[in-house]
C-alpha positions as CSV (number, residue, x, y, z in Angstrom):
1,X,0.0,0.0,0.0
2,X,1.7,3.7,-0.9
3,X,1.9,6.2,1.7
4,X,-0.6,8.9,2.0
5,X,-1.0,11.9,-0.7
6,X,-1.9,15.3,-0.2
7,X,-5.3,14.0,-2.0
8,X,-5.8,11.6,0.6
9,X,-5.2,14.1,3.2
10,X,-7.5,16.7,2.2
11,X,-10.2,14.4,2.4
12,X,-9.0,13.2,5.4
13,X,-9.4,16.8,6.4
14,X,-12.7,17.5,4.8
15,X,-14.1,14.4,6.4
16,X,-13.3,15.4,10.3
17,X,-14.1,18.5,9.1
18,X,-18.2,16.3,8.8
19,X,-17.1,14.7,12.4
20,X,-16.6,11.1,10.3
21,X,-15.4,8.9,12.8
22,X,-11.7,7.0,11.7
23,X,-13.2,3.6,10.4
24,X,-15.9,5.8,8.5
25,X,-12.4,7.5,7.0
26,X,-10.6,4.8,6.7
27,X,-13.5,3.0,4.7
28,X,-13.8,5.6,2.7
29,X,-10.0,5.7,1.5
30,X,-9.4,2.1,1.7
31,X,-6.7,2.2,4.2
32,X,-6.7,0.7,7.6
33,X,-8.4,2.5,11.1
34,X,-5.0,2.7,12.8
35,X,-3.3,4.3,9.5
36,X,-5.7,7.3,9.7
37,X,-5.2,7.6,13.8
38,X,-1.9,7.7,13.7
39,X,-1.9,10.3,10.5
40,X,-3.6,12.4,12.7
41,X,-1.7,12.3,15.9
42,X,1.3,12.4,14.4
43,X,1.0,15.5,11.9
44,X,-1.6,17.7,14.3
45,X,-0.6,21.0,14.4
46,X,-1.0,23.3,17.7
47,X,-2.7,26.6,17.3
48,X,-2.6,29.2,20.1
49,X,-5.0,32.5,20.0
50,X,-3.9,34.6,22.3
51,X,-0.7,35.7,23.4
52,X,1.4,33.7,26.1
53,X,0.3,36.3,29.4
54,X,-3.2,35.8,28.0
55,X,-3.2,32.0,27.4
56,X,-1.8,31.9,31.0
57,X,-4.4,33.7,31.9
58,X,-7.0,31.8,30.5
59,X,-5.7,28.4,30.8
60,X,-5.6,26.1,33.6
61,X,-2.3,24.8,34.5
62,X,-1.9,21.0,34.1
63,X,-0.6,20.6,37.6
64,X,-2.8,22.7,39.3
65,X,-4.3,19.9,41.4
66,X,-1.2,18.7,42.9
67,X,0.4,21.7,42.9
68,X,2.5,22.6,46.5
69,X,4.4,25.9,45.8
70,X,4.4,28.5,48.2
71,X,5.7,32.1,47.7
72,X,5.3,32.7,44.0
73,X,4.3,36.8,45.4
74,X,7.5,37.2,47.4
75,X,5.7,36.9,50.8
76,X,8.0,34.4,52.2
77,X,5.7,34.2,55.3
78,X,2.5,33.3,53.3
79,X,1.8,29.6,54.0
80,X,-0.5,29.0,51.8
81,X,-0.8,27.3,48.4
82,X,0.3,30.2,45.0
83,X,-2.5,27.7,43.1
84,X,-5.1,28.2,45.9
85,X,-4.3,32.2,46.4
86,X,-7.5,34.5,44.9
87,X,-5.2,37.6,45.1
88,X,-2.8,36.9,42.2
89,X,-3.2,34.2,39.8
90,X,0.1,32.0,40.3
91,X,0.2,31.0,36.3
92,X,1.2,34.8,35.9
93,X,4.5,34.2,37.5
94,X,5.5,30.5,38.1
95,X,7.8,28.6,36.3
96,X,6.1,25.6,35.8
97,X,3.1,26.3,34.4
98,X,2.0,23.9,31.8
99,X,-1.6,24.7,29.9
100,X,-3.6,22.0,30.5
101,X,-4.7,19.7,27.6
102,X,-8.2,19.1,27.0
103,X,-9.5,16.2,27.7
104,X,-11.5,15.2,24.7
105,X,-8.3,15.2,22.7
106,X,-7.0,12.4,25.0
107,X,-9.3,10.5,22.3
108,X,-10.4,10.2,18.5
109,X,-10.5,12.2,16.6
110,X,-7.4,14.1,18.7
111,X,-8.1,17.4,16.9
112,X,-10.6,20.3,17.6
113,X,-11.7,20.3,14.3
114,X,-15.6,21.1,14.4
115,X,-15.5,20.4,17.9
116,X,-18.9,22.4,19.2
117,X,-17.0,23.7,22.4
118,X,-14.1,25.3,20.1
119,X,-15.6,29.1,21.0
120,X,-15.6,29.0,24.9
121,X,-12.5,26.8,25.0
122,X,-9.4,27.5,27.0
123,X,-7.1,25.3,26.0
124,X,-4.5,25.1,23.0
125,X,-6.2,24.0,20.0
126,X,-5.2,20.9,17.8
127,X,-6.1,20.9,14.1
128,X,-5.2,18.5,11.2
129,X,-4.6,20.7,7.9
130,X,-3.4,18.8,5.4
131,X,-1.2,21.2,3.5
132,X,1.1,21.0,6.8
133,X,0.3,17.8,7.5
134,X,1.8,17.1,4.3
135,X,4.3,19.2,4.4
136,X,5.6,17.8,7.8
137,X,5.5,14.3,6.4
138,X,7.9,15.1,3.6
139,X,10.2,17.0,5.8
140,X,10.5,13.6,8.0
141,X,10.9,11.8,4.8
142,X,13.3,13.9,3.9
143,X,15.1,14.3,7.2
144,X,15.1,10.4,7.3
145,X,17.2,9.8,4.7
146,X,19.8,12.5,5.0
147,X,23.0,12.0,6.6
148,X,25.3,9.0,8.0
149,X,24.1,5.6,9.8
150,X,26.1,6.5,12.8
151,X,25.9,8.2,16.0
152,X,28.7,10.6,16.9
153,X,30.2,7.9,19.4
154,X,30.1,5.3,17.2
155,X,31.8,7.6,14.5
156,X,34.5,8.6,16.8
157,X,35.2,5.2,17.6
158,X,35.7,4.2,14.2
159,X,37.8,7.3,13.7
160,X,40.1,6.3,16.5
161,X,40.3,2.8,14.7
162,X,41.3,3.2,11.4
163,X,42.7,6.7,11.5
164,X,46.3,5.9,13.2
165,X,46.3,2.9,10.7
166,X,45.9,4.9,7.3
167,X,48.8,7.6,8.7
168,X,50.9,4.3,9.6
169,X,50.2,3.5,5.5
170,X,48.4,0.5,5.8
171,X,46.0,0.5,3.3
172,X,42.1,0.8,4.0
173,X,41.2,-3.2,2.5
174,X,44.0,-4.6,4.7
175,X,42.7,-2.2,7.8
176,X,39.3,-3.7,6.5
177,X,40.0,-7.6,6.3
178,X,42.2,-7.3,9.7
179,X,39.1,-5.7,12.0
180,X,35.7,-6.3,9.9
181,X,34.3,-7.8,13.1
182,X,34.6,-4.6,15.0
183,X,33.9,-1.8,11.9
184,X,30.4,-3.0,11.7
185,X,29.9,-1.4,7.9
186,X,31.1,-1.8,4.6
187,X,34.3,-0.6,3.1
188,X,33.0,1.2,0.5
189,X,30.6,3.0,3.7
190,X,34.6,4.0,4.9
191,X,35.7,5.3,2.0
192,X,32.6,7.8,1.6
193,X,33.2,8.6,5.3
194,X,37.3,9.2,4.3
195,X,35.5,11.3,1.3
196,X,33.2,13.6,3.4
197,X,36.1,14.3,5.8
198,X,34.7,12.4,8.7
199,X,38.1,11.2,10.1
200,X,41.0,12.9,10.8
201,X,42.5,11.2,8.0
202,X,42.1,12.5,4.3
203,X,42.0,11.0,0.9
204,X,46.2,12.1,0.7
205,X,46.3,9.3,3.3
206,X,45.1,6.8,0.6
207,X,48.1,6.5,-2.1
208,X,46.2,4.7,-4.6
209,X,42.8,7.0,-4.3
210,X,44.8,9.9,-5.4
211,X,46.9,8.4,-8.2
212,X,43.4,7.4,-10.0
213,X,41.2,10.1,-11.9
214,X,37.7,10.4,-10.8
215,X,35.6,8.2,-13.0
216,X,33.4,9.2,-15.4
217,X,29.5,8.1,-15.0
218,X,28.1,6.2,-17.7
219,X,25.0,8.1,-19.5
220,X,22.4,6.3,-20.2
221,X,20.4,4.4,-23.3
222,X,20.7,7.5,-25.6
223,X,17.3,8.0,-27.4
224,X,17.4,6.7,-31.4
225,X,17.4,9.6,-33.7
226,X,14.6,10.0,-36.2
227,X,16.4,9.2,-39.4
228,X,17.1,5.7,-37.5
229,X,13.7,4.6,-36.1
230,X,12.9,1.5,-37.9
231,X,16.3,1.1,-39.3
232,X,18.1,-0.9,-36.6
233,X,19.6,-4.1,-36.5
234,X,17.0,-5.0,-33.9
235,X,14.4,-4.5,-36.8
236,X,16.6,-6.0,-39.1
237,X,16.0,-9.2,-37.2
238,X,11.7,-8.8,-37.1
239,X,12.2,-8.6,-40.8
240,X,14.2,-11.7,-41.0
241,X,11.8,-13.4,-38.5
């Protein structure tokens, strides 16, 4: 099954946009329920009205019910709860605030779209739009696919490894065929790392790299010309035949 396309996803949209449920979306598209909920959780985008004094303002803090700070005002002999003071509203100042979630996007659809309490709410809002819904899927896509199969540890472990032996000028199959067991990747992986100056040692550190030209690419099957459709040997032969 192909991924998702910015087709499916504006109907996708459109549909929660008619409060479809996911298995009325997915049978619509043909795809599976847990393909659509996981579109949706994954490329929801956050949408705040207000500014951040007036969201505090508005919104309830997330750990308001177990909250225990004191002092938030500077009265350092106040023992009394910031969360529980009427006289200054603690979101205003504290550190921890967090805006409380709603709770009906703890479950499908996830998103505020045509949700009839989207007026008085005080929450963040969640919508799926599928121009950025789209948008962030290619970005991951992208993202995914940049870059090297290692993490910076694991580079600089290599590094350490075959570095000092290139300098000693040993060359990079012997280094190869003598500790395969602990590079963990191919040797043609090493020489791209060697070619994107990832170790400390450089292409000058290979002797026979640098005697060679760069090869040319092969082009491709060049299209036949228009004086010589029909006139090659291959329809020599369907004549013979």
């Amino acid at each position: 099954m192909k991924h998702l396309t910015l087709s499916d996803r504006i109907r996708i949209e459109a549909l929660l946009e008619e409060r479809k449920s996911f298995s009325q979306i997915a049978a619509e598209l043909g795809r599976s329920t847990t393909t659509i909920s996981r579109e949706v959780r994954r490329h929801r985008s956050v949408v705040h009205h207000y500014s951040t004094e007036m969201a505090r303002k508005r919104s309830e803090c997330e750990h308001f019910g177990s909250c225990t700070v004191k002092g938030l005002c500077g009265r350092t002999q106040c023992e009394a709860f910031c969360s529980k003071c009427r006289s200054k509203r603690c979101s205003l100042s504290c550190k921890s605030f967090a805006p409380k979630i709603c709770a009906l996007l703890k479950k499908p659809p996830y998103v505020c779209n045509k949700c009839p309490k989207l007026r008085s709410c005080s929450h963040d809002f969640f919508f799926y739009r599928a121009k950025y819904a789209d948008d962030a899927y290619h970005e991951v896509k992208s993202s995914s696919r940049s870059g090297i199969n290692q993490t910076p540890e694991s580079l600089a472990q290599l590094d350490k490894l075959i570095s000092p032996l290139l300098k000693q000028g040993q060359p990079l199959s012997h280094i190869y065929l003598s500790h395969k067991e602990e590079i963990g990747c191919s040797q043609r992986t090493l020489y791209n790392y060697i070619d994107q100056n990832l170790f400390s040692a450089i292409n000058l550190d290979l002797p026979r790299k640098v005697r060679y030209k760069p090869r040319q690419k092969r082009r491709g099957d060049r299209e036949i010309p228009g004086y010589r459709k029909g006139r090659t040997y291959a329809d020599f032969e369907l004549c013979l035949a």
